[in-house]
N, C-alpha and C positions, 0 to 999 in steps of 0.2 A: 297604055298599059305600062306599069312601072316594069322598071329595069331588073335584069337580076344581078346580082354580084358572084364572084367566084375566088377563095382565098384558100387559104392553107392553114388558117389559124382563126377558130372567131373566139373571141371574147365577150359573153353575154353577161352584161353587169360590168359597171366602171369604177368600184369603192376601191377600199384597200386591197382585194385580193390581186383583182386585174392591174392595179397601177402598179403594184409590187413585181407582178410578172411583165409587166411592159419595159418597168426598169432592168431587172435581170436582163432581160432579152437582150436589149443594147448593153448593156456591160458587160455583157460573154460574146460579143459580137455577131448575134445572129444578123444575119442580112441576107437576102433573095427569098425574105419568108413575107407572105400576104399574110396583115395581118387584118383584120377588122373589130372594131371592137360597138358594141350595140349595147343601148342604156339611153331610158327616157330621160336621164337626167346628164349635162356635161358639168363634172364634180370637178369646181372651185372652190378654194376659202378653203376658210376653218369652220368645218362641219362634227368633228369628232377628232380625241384625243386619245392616242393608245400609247400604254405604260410596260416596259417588259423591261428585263436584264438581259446584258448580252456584256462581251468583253469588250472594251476599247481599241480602238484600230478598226471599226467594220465600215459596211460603206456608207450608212446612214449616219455617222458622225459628224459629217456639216448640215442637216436637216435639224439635230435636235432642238429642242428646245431650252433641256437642262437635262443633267446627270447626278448622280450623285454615289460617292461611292458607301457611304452609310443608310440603315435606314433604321425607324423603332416601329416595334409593335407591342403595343400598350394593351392593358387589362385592368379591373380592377383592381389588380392584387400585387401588379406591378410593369414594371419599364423595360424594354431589352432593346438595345440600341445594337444593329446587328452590321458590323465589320462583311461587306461584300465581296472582299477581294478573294477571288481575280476577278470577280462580274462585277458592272455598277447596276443599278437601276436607272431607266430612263425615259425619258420624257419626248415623244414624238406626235405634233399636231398634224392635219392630215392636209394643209394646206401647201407646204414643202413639197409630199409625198404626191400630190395630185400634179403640182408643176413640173418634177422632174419626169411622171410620166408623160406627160405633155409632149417636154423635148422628149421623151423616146420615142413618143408615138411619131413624130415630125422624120427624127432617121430613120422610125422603120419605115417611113412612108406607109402607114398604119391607115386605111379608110374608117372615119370616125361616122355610126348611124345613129343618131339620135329621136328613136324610136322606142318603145316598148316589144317583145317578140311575144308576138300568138302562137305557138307552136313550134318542136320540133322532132324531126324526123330522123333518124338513122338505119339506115340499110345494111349499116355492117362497111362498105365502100365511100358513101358521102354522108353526111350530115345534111341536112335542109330544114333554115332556120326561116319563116315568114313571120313576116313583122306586123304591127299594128297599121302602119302605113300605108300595105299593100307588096313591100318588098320581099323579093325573095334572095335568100342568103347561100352561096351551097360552100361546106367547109368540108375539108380533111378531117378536121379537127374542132371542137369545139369544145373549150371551159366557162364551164357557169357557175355563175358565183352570185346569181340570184337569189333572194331568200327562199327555206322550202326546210316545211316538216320534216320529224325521224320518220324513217317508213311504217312504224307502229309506236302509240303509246310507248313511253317508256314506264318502267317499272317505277321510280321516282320520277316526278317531274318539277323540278324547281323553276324561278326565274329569278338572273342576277340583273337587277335593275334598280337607277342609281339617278339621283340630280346632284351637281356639282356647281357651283360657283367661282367664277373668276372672281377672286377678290383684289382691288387695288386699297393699300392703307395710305393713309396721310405721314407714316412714319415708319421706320422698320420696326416691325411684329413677327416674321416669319426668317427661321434658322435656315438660310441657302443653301447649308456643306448638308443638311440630312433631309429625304425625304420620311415622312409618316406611312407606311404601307399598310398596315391594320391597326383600327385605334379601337377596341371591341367596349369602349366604357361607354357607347351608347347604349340604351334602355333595347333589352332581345325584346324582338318579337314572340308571340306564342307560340309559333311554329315555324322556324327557320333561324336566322343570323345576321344580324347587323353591324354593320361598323363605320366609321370617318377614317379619311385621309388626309392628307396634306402634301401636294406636288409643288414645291415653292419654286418660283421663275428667278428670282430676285431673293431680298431680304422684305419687300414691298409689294409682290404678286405674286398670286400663288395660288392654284384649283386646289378647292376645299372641298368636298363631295361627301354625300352619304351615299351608301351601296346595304342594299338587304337579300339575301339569298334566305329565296321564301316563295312559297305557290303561288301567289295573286300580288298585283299591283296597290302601290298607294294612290290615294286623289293626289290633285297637285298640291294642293293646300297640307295633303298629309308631307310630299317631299318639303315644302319649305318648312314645315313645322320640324320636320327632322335636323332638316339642314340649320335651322337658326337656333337648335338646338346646339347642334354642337359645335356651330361657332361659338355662342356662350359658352361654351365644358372648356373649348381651348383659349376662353379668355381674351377675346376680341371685343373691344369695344366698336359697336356695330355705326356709330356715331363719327367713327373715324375709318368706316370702311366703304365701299363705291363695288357693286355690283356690275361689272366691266360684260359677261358672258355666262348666260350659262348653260350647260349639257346637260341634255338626258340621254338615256340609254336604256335597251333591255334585251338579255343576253338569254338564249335558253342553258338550263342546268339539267341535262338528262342523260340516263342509258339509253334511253330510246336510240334506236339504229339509225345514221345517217348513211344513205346510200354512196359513195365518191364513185362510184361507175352505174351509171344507170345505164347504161348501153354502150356498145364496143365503142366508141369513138365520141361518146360525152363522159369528162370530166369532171366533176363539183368540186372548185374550192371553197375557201371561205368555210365559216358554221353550216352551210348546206352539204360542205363534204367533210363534216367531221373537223374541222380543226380549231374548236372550239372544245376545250375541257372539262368533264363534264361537273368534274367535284371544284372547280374555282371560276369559269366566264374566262380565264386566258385563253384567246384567240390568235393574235399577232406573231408570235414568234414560229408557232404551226407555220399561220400562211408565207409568212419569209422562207423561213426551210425548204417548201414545197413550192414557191415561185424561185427559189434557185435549183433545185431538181430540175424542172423542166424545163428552165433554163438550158440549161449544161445540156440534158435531154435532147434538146433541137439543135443545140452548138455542137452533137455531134452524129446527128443526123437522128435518132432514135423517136421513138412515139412522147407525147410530153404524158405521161405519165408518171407524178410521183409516188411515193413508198405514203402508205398510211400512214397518217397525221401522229399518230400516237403506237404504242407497241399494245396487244391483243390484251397482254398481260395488266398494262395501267388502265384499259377501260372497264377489265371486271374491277380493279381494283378502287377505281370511281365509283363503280355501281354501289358498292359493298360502303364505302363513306356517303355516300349520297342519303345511302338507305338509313345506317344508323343517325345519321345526322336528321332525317327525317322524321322517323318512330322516336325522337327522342333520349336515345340510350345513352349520346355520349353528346356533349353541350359546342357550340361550335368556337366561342373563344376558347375554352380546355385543350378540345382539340387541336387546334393551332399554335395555338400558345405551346402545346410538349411538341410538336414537330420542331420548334424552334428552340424550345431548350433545350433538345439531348440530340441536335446534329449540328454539324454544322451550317452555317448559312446557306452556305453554295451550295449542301448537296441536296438541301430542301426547294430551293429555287430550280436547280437543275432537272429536282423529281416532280416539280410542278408545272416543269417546261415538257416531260415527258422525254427527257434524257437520261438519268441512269441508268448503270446497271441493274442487274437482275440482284447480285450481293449490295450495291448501295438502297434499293428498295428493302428490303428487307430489314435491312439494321433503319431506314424509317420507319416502315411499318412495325415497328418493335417497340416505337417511344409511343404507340399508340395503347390506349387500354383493351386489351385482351379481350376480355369477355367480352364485352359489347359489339366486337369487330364478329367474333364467331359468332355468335347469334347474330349479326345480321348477315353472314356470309351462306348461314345456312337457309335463310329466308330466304336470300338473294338467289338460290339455287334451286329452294322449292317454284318460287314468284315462276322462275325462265319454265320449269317442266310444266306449270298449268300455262303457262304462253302458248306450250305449243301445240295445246288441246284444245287451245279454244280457237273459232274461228278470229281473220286479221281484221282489226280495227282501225279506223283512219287516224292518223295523227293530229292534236287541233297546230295550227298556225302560230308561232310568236306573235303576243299582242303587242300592237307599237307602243314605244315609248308613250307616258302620259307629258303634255305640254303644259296642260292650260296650268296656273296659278304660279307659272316660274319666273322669277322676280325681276325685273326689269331692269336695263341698264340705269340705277341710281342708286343713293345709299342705300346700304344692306338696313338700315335701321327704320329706315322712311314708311 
């Protein structure tokens, strides 16, 4: 009969959300806490790349990759090279971030299961988590950060889903001091939003991606046809370029309600409890915030409960861009393109991290256009009162990333 375990803290799922809280935990010096952490998979390497802004001086400053204190976002109609100070934007691969939880896991004396979990139980008292193996788990505590549906349909549903390429040149091609954050002169789709980036490592490497916020997935063939797209628009001779890696991804873009308490004593971080945005796919800076919360939380003895990923206020305010951006009212480069012409950098970046104030939202929402924003606010308000007439619907699953047709490590040209 397999054994059972007894801890004070499980951690179900071992991506970013849990390696981010494993870190915190050792850097606020939690110690005499059981920790366990459960995940079919033990996450090494470079599996996935997340991009956010934050200030200089924090703790993930010897992990990055690159930084940059500039960035542009491009349109047809024109160039804006945008001054980030006091935040830079940055670049963090997941292969750093899985190692240092590693060591944490090593000081907390962390028991590592390498199982999938069938089920679990809460009583309000313990938690009891059984596994695919046959184990049984019993926690105080338990955060999961497993993938899992909104609890209903959302009123919009988008997906931010992306292939990217590591590009190596035979020569410098790519500007190091700025990164490309939206390059919208790719061809829209008919119903959603496309655009390139450019994260340069070097003057000589540097992830080149396409990303489309839009209901349904491309073939693979449709991502590289994208991708090789607009590596020609930005003027790369493909002849002199070497396909080093490359990433997919698919982010949900919804209202739909993501539960962070499903029951007294389970947590959800990660996109399963909301900290994922619903009008951009930014995820990362949520989960850092909320893995130093319950941090600090068990560093001084308290429930690891953190504060909602976002304020009540920004996720109608999602809904209402989601929607217009969906029926078509307002075009998705326009719209982005004025939030960046008539604020500042930072206070656009901040409101898209779901940091300002109540008075800096508003002087955003103001460079936006009008009319289209009320008509979809009043939609967005009729949409919620027949929600709650109608009987609850299940929510479908993120579809995974598409793999097949992504370009093999050799010339980009070949």
């Amino acid at each position: 009969m397999r054994s059972s375990v007894d801890v004070d803290l499980a951690l179900l799922g071992g991506g970013g959300a849990a390696s981010l809280v494993l870190a915190a935990l050792d850097r606020h010096g939690v110690r005499g806490l059981r920790v366990a952490v459960v995940d079919p998979v033990h996450r090494r390497g470079q599996d996935r790349t997340w991009a956010f802004w934050d200030r200089p001086g924090g703790d993930l400053d010897t992990l990055l990759s690159a930084s940059w204190p500039r960035a542009e976002v491009l349109t047809p109609t024109g160039r804006r090279v945008l001054d980030l100070a006091p935040l830079r934007y940055a670049m963090l691969r997941s292969g750093p971030v899985y190692e240092r939880a590693a060591a944490a896991e090593r000081r907390l004396g962390a028991t590592r299961m390498v199982t999938a979990v069938d089920a679990v139980d809460d009583d309000g008292d313990r938690v009891r988590v059984r596994t695919s193996d046959g184990r049984t788990l019993r926690a105080g505590w338990v955060l999961d950060s497993r993938p899992c549906p909104p609890a209903r349909p959302g009123r919009t549903t988008w997906l931010q889903h992306f292939r990217g390429w590591w590009l190596e040149a035979d020569a410098p091609v790519f500007d190091a001091g700025r990164a490309v954050l939206m390059d919208f002169r790719t061809p829209q789709p008919a119903r959603g939003v496309s655009f390139g980036y450019v994260l340069p490592v070097s003057d000589r490497y540097a992830l080149v991606e396409y990303t489309e916020f839009s209901p349904t997935l491309l073939t693979g063939a449709g991502y590289d046809a994208a991708l090789a797209g607009y590596r020609d628009l930005l003027g790369l001779d493909p002849a002199r370029l070497t396909v080093r890696e490359v990433e997919n991804g698919v982010i949900p873009m919804t209202d739909g309600p993501f539960v962070a308490r499903p029951s007294p004593r389970v947590v959800r971080l990660g996109t399963a409890g909301g900290a994922t945005r619903p009008s951009t796919g930014f995820t990362f800076s949520a989960m850092r915030r909320q893995a130093d919360q319950i941090a600090r939380a068990l560093a001084a003895g308290r429930p690891p409960v953190p504060r909602p990923a976002y304020p009540r206020r920004h996720r109608w305010m999602d809904a209402v861009a989601l929607r217009a951006l969906d029926r078509g009212s307002v075009g998705g480069p326009q719209f982005f393109a004025r939030l960046f012409d008539r604020n500042p950098a930072e206070r656009v970046l901040r409101f898209l991290d779901g940091t300002t104030t109540p008075a800096e939202e508003l002087a955003v929402m103001s460079s936006t256009r009008l009319r289209p924003m009320v008509t979809a606010a009043v939609g967005d308000a009729a949409h919620r009162l027949r929600d709650r007439l109608r009987p609850p619907r299940p929510a479908q699953p993120v579809p995974a990333p598409v793999r097949d047709g992504a370009s093999p490590p050799e010339r980009a040209g070949a």
